[in-house]
N, C-alpha and C positions, 0 to 999 in steps of 0.2 A: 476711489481713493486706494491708492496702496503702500504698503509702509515699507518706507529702505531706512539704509543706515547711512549716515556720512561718513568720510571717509576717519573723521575725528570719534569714530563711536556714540555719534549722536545721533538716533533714531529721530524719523519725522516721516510724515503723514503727506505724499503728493499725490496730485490731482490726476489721474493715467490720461486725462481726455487732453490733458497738454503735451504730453510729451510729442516730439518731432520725430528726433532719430537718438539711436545709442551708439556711444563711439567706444572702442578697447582700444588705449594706447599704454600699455597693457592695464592701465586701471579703464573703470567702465564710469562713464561719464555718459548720462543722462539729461539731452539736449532737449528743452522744450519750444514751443512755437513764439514765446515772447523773447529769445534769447539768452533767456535764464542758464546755468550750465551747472549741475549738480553733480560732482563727484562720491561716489557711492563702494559700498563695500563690495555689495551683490554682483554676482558677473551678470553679463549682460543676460543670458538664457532665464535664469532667476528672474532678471526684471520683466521678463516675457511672461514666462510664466504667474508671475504675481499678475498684470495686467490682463493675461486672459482669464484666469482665476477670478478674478474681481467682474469680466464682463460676462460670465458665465452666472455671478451669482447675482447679478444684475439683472439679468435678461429671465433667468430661473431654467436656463440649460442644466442639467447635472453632470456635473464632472465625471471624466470617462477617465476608470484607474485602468493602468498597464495592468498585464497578466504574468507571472512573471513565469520563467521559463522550464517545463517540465511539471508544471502545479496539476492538480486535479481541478479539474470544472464540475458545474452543478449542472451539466444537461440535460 
């Protein structure tokens, strides 16, 4: 499950295993497998992210943060 926002500022709680495909016209609309069409705040990259996010802590993968550029490492 992952939580977006409609486009009215009303957060809600979708099922990631439904969605189909995401459309940008320029808003991001979030198409599921039963036809349903969700208009959302989030741009599409976010709703990516929220959904691997979510199968990551599912699955109990650990999330791999960026390194940002010029930082010191611990090697």
């Amino acid at each position: 499950m992952i939580r977006l926002t409609r486009i009215n500022h009303v957060p809600f709680v979708l099922n990631a295993d439904l969605i189909e495909h995401i459309e940008v016209t320029p808003d991001t609309i979030v198409c599921l497998t039963n036809g349903q069409k969700y208009l959302v705040l989030e741009t599409a990259d976010e709703v990516v992210r929220r959904i691997v996010g979510f199968r990551r802590s599912v699955s109990g993968i650990p999330e791999v943060r960026e390194e940002h550029a010029g930082g010191a490492t611990n090697d």
